[in-house]
N, C-alpha and C positions, 0 to 999 in steps of 0.2 A: 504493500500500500504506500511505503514513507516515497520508496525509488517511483512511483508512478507518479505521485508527488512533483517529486525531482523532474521527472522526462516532463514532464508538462509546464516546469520553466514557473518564475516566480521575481515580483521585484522586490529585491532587499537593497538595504543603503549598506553600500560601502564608506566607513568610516575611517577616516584618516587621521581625524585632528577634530577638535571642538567646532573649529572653524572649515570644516573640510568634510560633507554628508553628500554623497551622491547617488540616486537611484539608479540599480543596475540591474538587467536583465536578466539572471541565470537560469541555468538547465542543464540537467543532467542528461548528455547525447547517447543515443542509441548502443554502442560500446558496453554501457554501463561502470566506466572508465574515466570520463574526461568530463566535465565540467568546463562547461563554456558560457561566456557571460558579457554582454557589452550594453553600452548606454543606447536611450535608445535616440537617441538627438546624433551616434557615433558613425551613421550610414553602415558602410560595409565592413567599419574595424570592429573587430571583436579579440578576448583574449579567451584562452582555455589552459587548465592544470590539470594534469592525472591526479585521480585519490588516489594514487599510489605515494606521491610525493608530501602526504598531507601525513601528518603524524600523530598529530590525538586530537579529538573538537574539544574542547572548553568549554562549559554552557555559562550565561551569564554575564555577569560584571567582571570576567577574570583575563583581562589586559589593562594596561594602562589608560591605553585609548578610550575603552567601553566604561572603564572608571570615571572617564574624563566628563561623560556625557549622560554616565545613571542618573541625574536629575530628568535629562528629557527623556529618556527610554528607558522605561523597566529593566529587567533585569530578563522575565520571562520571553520580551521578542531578542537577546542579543545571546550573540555564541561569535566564538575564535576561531578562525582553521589554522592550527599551527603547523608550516610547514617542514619538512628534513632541510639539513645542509643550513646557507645563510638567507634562506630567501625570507623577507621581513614575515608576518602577520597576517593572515585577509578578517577584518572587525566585520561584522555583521548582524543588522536589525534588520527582522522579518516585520512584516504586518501584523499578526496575530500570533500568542503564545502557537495554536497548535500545526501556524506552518513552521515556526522555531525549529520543534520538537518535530517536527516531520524529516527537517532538511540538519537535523544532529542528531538525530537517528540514523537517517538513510545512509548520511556520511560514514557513521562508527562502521554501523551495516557492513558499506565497501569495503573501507579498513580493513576489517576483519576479516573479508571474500580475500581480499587482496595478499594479507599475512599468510592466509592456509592454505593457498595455491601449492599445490608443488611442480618440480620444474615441468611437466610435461605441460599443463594445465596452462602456465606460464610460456611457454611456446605457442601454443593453439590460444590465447589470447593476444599476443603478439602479432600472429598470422593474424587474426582477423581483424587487427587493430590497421593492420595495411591493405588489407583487401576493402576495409570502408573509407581507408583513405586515397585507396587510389579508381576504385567504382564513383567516377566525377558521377556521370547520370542516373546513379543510386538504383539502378535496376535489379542490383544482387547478382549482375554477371559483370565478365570482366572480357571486353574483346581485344586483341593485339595491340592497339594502340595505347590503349587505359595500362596492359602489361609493360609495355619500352617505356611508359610515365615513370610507372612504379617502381622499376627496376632505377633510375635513375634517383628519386627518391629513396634508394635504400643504398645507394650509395654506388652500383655500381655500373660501367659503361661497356654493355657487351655490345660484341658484335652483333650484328641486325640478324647476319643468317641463324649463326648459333642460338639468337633467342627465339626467335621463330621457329627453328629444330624445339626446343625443350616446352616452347608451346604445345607443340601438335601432340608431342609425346601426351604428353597434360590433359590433353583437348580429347578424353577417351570418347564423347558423345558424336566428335566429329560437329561441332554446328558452330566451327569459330566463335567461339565465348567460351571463358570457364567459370561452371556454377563455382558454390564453396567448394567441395569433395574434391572439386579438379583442381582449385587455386591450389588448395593443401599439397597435392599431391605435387603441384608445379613449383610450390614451395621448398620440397622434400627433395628434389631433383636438383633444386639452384642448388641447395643447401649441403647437397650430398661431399662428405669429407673425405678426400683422397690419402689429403697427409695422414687421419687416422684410419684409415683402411689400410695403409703403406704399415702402418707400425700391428698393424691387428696379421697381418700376411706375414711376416717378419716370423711370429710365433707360432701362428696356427698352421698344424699340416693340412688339413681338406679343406682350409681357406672359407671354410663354413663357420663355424666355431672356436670357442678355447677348452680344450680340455681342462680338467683340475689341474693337471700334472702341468700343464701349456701355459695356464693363467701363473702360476707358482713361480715359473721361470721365468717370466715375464717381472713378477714382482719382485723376485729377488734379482736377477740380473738389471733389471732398468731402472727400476724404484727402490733400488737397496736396501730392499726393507729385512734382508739374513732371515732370521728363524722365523717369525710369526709369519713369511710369506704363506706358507701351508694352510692356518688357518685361517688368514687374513681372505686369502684367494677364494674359499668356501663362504664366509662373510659376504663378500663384492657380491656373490653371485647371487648368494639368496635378496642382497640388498636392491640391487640394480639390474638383475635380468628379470625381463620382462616376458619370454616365452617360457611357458608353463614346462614345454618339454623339455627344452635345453636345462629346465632346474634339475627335469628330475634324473637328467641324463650328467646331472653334477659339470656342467658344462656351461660358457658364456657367449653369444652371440655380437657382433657386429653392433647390433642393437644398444645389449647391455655394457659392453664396452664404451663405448661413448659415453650412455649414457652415466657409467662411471668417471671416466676422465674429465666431464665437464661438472659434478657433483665438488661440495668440499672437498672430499676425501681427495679427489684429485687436482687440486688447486694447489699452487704453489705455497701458499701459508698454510703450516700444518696446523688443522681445526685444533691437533691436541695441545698446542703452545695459544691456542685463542683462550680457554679455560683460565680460572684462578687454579693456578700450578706453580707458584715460586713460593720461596720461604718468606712467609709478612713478618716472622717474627725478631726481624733484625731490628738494629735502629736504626730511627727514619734518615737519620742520614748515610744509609747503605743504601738509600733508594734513587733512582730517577722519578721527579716529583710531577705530574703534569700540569702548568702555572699558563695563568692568564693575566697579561698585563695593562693596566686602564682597563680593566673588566666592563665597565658601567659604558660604554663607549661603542655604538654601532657601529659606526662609519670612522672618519680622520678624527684627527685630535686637537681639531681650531675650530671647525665649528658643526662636527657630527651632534648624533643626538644622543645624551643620557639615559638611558633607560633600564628598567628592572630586565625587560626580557634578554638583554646581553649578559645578565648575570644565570638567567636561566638557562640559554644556552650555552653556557662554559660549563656551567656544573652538569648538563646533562650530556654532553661530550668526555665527562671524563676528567676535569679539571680539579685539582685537590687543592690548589694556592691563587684565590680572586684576591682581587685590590680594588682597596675603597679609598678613594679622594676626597677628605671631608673639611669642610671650610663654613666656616660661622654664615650662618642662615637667617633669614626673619623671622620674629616672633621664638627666639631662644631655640630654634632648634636646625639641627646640621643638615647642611644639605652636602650633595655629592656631585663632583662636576671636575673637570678638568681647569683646574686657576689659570686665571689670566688670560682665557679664552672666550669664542661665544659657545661653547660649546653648549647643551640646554644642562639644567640641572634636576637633581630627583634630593626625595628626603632620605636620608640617613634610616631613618627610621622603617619605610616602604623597604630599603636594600636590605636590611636584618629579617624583614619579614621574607621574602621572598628566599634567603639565604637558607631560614628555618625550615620553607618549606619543600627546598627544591636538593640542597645539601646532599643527601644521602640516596636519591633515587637511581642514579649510575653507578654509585660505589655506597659501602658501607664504611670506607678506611677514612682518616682525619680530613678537612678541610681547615686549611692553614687563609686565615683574615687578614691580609697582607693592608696594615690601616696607615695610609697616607695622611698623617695628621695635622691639619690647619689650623685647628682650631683653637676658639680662649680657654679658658677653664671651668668657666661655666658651662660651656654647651659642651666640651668634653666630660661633663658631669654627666651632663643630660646620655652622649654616648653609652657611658658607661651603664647609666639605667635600661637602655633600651637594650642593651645588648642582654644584658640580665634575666628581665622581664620577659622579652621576646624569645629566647634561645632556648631560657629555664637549664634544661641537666645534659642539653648539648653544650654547653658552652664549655669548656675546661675553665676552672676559675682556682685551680692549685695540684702540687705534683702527685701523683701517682701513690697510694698506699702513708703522704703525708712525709715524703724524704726526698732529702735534694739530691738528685740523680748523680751519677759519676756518668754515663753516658744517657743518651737520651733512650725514651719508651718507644716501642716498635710501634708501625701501621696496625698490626693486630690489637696489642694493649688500648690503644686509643679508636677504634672501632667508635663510629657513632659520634665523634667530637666535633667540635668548633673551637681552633688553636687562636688563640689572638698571637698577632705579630705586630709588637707595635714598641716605643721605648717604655724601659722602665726604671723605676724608682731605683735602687739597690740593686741585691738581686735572691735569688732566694732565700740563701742562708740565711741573712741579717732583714728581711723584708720588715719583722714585728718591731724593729727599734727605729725606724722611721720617721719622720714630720710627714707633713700630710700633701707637700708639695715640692718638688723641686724643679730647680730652671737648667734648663738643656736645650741641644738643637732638635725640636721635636718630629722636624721631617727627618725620613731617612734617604731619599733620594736629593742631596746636597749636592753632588758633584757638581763640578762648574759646569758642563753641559746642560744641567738641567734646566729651564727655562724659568723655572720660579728660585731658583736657588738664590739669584741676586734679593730675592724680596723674603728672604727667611731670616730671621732675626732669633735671637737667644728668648725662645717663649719658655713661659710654664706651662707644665702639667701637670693634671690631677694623679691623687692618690688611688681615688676609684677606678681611672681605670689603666692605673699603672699596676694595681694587684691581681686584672684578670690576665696580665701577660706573666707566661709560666714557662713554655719550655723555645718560646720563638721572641727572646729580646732582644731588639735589634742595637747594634754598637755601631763606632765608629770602627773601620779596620785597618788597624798599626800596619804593619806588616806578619809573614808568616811564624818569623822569630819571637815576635811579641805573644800572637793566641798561643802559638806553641808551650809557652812560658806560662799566662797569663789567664789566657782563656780557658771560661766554662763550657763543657759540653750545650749548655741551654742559651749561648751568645750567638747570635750568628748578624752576618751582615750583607750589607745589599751593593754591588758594585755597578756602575754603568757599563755598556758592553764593552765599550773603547778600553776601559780600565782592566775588565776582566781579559780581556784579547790579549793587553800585555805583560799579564801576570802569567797568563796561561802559557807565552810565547818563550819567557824569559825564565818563568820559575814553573814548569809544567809539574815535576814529581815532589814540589813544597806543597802547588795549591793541589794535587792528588790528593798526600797525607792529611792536609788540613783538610777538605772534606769527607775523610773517613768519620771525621768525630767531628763537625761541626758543619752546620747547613749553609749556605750562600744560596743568595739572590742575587740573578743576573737581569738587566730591565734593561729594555732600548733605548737606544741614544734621544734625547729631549727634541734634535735636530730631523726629527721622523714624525715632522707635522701630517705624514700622510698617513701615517699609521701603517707604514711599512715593518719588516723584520731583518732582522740578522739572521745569520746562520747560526742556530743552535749545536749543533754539531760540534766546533771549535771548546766549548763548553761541557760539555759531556765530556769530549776526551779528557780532562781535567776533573770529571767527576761534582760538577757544579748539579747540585740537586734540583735548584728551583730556576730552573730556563725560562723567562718568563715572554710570552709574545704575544702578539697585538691577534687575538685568535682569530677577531672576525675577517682580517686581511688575507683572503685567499692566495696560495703560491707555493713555490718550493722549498719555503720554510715551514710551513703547518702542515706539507705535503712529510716533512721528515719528523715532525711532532708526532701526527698522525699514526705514521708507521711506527715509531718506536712506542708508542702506546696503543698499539693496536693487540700488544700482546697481554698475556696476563690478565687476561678478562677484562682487560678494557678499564680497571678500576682504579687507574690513575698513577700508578705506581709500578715501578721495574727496579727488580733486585739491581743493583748494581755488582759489573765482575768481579769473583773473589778478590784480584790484585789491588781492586781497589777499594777494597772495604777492609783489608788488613795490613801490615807494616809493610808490606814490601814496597819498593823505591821503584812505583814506574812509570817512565820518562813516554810520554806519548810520543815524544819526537825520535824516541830510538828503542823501540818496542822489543827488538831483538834481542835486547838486553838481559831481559825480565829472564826468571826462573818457566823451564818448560815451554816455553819460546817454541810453536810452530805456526809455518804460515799453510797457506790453505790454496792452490788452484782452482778459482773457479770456473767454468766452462757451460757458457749460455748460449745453446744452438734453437735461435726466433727462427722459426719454421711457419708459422703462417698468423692474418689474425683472421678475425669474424664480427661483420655487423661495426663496423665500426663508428663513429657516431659521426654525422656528417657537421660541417664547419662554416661551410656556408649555407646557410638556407635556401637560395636562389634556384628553382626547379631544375638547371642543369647540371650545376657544379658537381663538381665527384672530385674526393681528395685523389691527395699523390701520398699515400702515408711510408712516414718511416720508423724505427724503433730505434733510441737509443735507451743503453744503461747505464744509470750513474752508478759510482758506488762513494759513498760517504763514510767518512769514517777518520781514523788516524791520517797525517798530509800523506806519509807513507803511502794510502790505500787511496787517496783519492784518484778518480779515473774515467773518463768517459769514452764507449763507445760505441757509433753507432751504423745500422745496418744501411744497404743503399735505399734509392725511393722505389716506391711501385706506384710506375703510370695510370693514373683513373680508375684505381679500386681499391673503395672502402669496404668492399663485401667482403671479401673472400682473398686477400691481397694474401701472396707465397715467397717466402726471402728464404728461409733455407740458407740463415746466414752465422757462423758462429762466431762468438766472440769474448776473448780470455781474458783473465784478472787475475793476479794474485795479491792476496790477502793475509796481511799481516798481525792483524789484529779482530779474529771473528766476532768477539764479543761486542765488538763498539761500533760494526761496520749495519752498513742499513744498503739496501740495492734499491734502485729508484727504476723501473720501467717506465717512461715516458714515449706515448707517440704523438709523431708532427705531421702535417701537412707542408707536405714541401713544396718552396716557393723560391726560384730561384733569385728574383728582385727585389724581395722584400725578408724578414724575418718569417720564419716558419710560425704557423698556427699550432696550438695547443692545441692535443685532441682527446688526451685521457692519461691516465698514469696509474701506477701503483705503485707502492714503498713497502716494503719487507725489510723485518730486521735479521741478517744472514743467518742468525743462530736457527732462524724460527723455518729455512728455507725445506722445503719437501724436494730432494731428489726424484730426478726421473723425467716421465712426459707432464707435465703438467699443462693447465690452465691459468690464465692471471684474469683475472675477471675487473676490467678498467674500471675507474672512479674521475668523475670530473673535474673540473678545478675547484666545485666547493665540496672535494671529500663526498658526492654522492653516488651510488653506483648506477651503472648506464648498460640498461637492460641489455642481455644478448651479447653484450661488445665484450671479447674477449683477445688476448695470443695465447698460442701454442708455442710453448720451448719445448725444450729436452735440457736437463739443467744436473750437470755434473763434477760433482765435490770431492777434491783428494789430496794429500796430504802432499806436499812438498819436500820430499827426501832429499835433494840439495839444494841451493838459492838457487833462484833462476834471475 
């Protein structure tokens, strides 16, 4: 009932601002898919989004926006579509509560059609997502000409005869059109994979099947998977073959092959390193921390907009360390905004709320309140109340069991918390003999790059809330000799990138050690009004915990965030390598050094891709796509290389091209597949990518199943390597 609703279209206001209501046409298209909607004063433009892109509806007053305007619209006609990746918000009031309730239901509905698909379900919706877009006179047949559209549309530019051969085949009715039955089938024929036929021929002897004994060899000689191949092999088949006989013939089909190799299990990141799988119970500074820098911040950092929902999407990406900008407010209470800019601003009070409630739904491990303090001492009061109040027994408000630490409490121990990181009074030992105020620099981002740093003067602050900072007090940093000497486990401090670069560069195995046992923050240069990043990378290798970066800034730096937190369940934290979570002395710039010292040959042979996403939208264009691979890591390890172009196919494009690396350092190293549309006059176009971090990599034939530039994945579009790892018995 809700989706007939939907298909029959409906005007809601799209809300943008107090100042910004605009009636819009929407309707859910025949697909039951896409969602299409324009003004109706717009003539012929109109926009559309897949539910598949949409990630939860909201009902109610629960955006900023729709808060903005609950006086003129109930609560009962307004709902949110919040979308995946960074695509802003769609605010929406219906006419009446029960079209509301019709069109966040219908949506959840999709949602949830959408989530249980599985892959086959997900192909045969795909296919018919193109056969409605390329059926222009909506007849439900498809004759040759509407076929050579479509086919250009999906990216790729075959020959006229060729296509017209693979028509007829298609065309089993013989009457020039193909209904559905026949598109599928015309689909299944485009689609037909040679490269994995070549590799399924390779094992199987009657070129029918895989035996048990056939599939086993297969997994232990290609996918090096030694013992469990045997039962693993028995596993695949009951998982993924789909002919009843070939199960019961203990055997694997052409079919099920595939449809193995393009599943998890044969994806180049191994599902089993996706899992919570490392030891939490170190301490937190044995960890890579996943940090967000100017969190409060959509867009640039002169005059983007402040808002709660950037705080929501950092912590539900994964983000364990937000930053709060807080500066004396109207009416006694703090607001939060980027100083000295027009950036817009929010209340202090709203970011606590939203922090409380969004905190722990991607991870259950610490979130570190990384608090930018502007403020006097009285609305630093008021801070400290709100945090209290609001947070209640998420907040850490003192140590662990009532004892000042010799090292700090692990991700596990602190399950469930809110760390404040901010200055403090004393420090724990002596906290009870105290005055109730003292005068300090109470920003901790001073360096002289920082843009507000000339306008920071010797403020006070409170005692309230210099007693909720416990194990994350921020200091000045002497140098390495000093904390060495000096410093407590629970000090840590915040450096600019430029500053960190040259400690890393100069004194790599000092700032190693001093990160075993104490936390650093690394934050972007003040001069990155665009809200650009650094490379994080340089930083790790040094073992710098809190990397912090401008998250909403799509690119090849959140592209290697991404990755290196894509592992470990996603929950924000990654062990760091034994060497550098204990005494050992090691020199990122001379890795060979270290104890147990081996490097690693890798060997990536891109053998073809699929479906690849097209770049220009313009009905004829068809990329030139090519593959390179980075690898990131130690300077040692860094390396790029990449395969030649293929002329006018993004379908089905074939390189068959290998390409070697060796690897000095596996634990720190991350591989980057990126593909370009190649453009000989200009800079090449972005077309997809993926990041793996080396340790996490799955030998064999794999899949890499591409992501966009905002980290969202792009249905169908995948490469095929063959990707093989072996020890290096002498330097090469």
């Amino acid at each position: 009932m809700d989706l007939q609703v939907m298909k029959a279209g409906a005007m809601l206001k799209k809300v943008k601002s107090k100042s910004w209501k605009k009636q819009r046409h929407f309707r859910l298209q025949e697909d039951g898919q896409t969602i299409w909607y324009k003004s109706r004063w717009a003539g012929t433009g109109h926009s559309t989004f897949s539910v598949a892109d949409v990630e939860v509806v909201r009902e109610g007053h629960q955006s900023e926006v729709l808060l903005s305007v609950a006086e003129e619209f109930p609560a009962d006609l307004c709902f949110t579509l919040v979308f995946r990746g960074r695509r802003g918000n769609l605010d929406l009031v219906a006419e009446t509560p029960s079209e509301a309730q019709a069109w966040i239901r219908g949506v959840r509905k999709l949602i949830q059609n959408a989530e249980s698909m599985d892959d086959k379900e997900r192909v045969d919706q795909w296919i018919w997502d193109w056969f409605q877009k390329a059926d222009k006179n909506k007849d439900g047949r498809m004759n040759f000409k509407e076929v050579r559209t479509l086919l250009k549309m999906m990216n790729v530019d075959m020959n006229e005869e060729y296509a017209l051969h693979l028509f007829t085949l298609a065309d089993k009715s013989k009457s020039g059109c193909l209904e559905n039955e026949e598109f599928v089938q015309f689909y299944k024929i485009l689609t037909e994979r040679q490269d994995m036929r070549q590799v399924f021929h390779d094992y199987s002897q009657d070129g029918q099947t895989l035996t048990l004994a056939e599939l086993k060899d297969f997994l232990r000689q290609e996918q090096q998977e030694g013992e469990r191949s045997r039962e693993h092999a028995q596993e695949l088949i009951d998982r993924y073959e789909p002919s009843e006989t070939a199960k019961k013939q203990g055997a694997m089909s052409i079919d099920g092959f595939q449809m193995y190799l393009v599943s998890p299990e044969g994806a180049i990141l191994d599902p089993q390193r996706l899992t919570l799988n490392q030891d939490m119970s170190r301490p937190l500074s044995h960890y890579f921390i996943c940090s967000s820098h100017n969190t409060y911040l959509m867009e640039d950092q002169l005059r983007g907009q402040s808002s709660q929902e950037a705080y929501i999407q950092a912590l539900k990406r994964g983000c364990r360390c937000v930053e709060v900008d807080c500066w004396d407010g109207p009416n006694g209470e703090p607001v939060v905004y980027h100083g000295h800019t027009f950036t817009s601003k929010i209340l202090f009070r709203d970011v606590v709320t939203t922090l409380g409630e969004y905190a722990f739904k991607a991870s259950e491990f610490p979130v570190i309140l990384s608090l930018e303090n502007h403020c006097s001492v009285e609305q630093q009061k008021v801070m400290a109340q709100l945090l209290d109040t609001i947070l209640g027994d998420m907040l850490l408000r003192e140590p662990l069991d009532g004892l000042v630490p010799q090292e700090l409490p692990s991700p596990h121990d602190l399950k469930g918390k809110i760390l404040l990181k901010a200055k403090k009074i004393g420090g724990l030992e002596e906290s009870e003999t105290l005055t109730d105020e003292a005068t300090d620099e109470v920003s901790d981002e001073a360096e002289p790059e920082s843009p507000s740093a000339e306008n920071l003067s010797k403020s006070k602050f409170s005692r309230e809330l210099s007693d909720l900072v416990v194990y994350c007090k921020s200091v000045h940093f002497h140098s390495f000799e000093y904390s060495r000497l000096h410093s407590k486990c629970y000090e840590m401090s915040s450096f600019s990138e430029s500053k960190a670069r040259k400690l890393a560069k100069d004194t790599g195995t000092e700032f190693v050690h001093h990160n075993s046992r104490q936390l650093s923050r690394v934050y972007p240069s003040g001069m990155r009004t665009d809200s650009s990043n650094y490379n994080p990378q340089e930083l790790w290798n040094v073992g710098c915990q809190i990397v912090a970066l401008n998250v909403q800034t799509a690119g090849l730096e959140m592209d290697l965030n991404d990755g290196l937190f894509s592992q470990n369940g996603c929950c924000g934290y990654v062990l760091k390598p034994d060497f550098m979570r204990n005494d050992d002395s090691f020199d990122p710039e001379r890795p060979q050094d270290r104890d147990g010292y081996t490097s690693f040959q890798l060997s990536i042979q891109v053998i073809s891709g699929q479906q690849l996403p097209k770049v220009n939208q313009k009905e004829g264009s068809i990329v030139d796509p090519l593959v390179r691979v980075e690898i990131y890591g130690v300077s040692q390890d860094q390396a790029k290389q990449e395969t030649s172009y293929i002329y006018n196919n993004g379908f089905n494009p074939l390189w068959n091209e290998t390409l070697n690396f060796i690897i000095h350092v596996p634990e720190l190293a991350l591989v980057r597949f990126v593909v370009e549309d190649y453009d000989k006059t200009s800079r090449n176009d972005f077309m997809g990518q993926f990041t793996v971090p080396f340790t996490c990599i799955q030998p064999g034939y794999r899949h890499i199943h591409l992501l966009s530039k905002d980290g969202m994945a792009i249905p169908l579009s995948t490469l095929f390597v063959n990707v093989k790892i072996s020890e290096v018995t002498t330097e090469v």
